[in-house]
C-alpha positions, 0 to 999 in steps of 0.5 A: 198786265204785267206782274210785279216780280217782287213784293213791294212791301218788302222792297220799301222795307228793304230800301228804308234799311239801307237808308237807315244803316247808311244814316240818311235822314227818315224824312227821305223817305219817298212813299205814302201810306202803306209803303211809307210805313214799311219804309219806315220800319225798315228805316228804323231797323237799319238806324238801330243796326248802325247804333249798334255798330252792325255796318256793312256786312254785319248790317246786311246779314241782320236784314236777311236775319230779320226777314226772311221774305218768300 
């Protein structure tokens, strides 16, 4: 069986960020349970990222910052 390379907890908390800081809608999201709860907190990060004015550079530095994943 092949093995997963990345978390994908982390890569659902990861694309709801950028669809938060890009200002997408949070009904977008494409995942169920588990995974649409990371989205959605990523999500939320990334929208709270772009009110603040933190886009591009600034928005992605936070998602490192923030969580420092293995």
């Amino acid at each position: 069986m092949r093995r997963l390379k990345r978390d994908p907890l982390e890569r659902a908390y990861k694309r709801g960020f950028l669809y938060g800081i890009a200002g997408k809608s949070k009904e977008l999201c494409p995942y169920e349970g588990e995974k649409q709860f990371n989205w959605n907190n990523g999500w939320r990060e990334g929208f709270d990222a772009r009110c603040a004015g933190e886009t591009g550079i600034a928005g992605i530095h936070r998602l490192s910052e923030n969580h420092a994943f293995g």
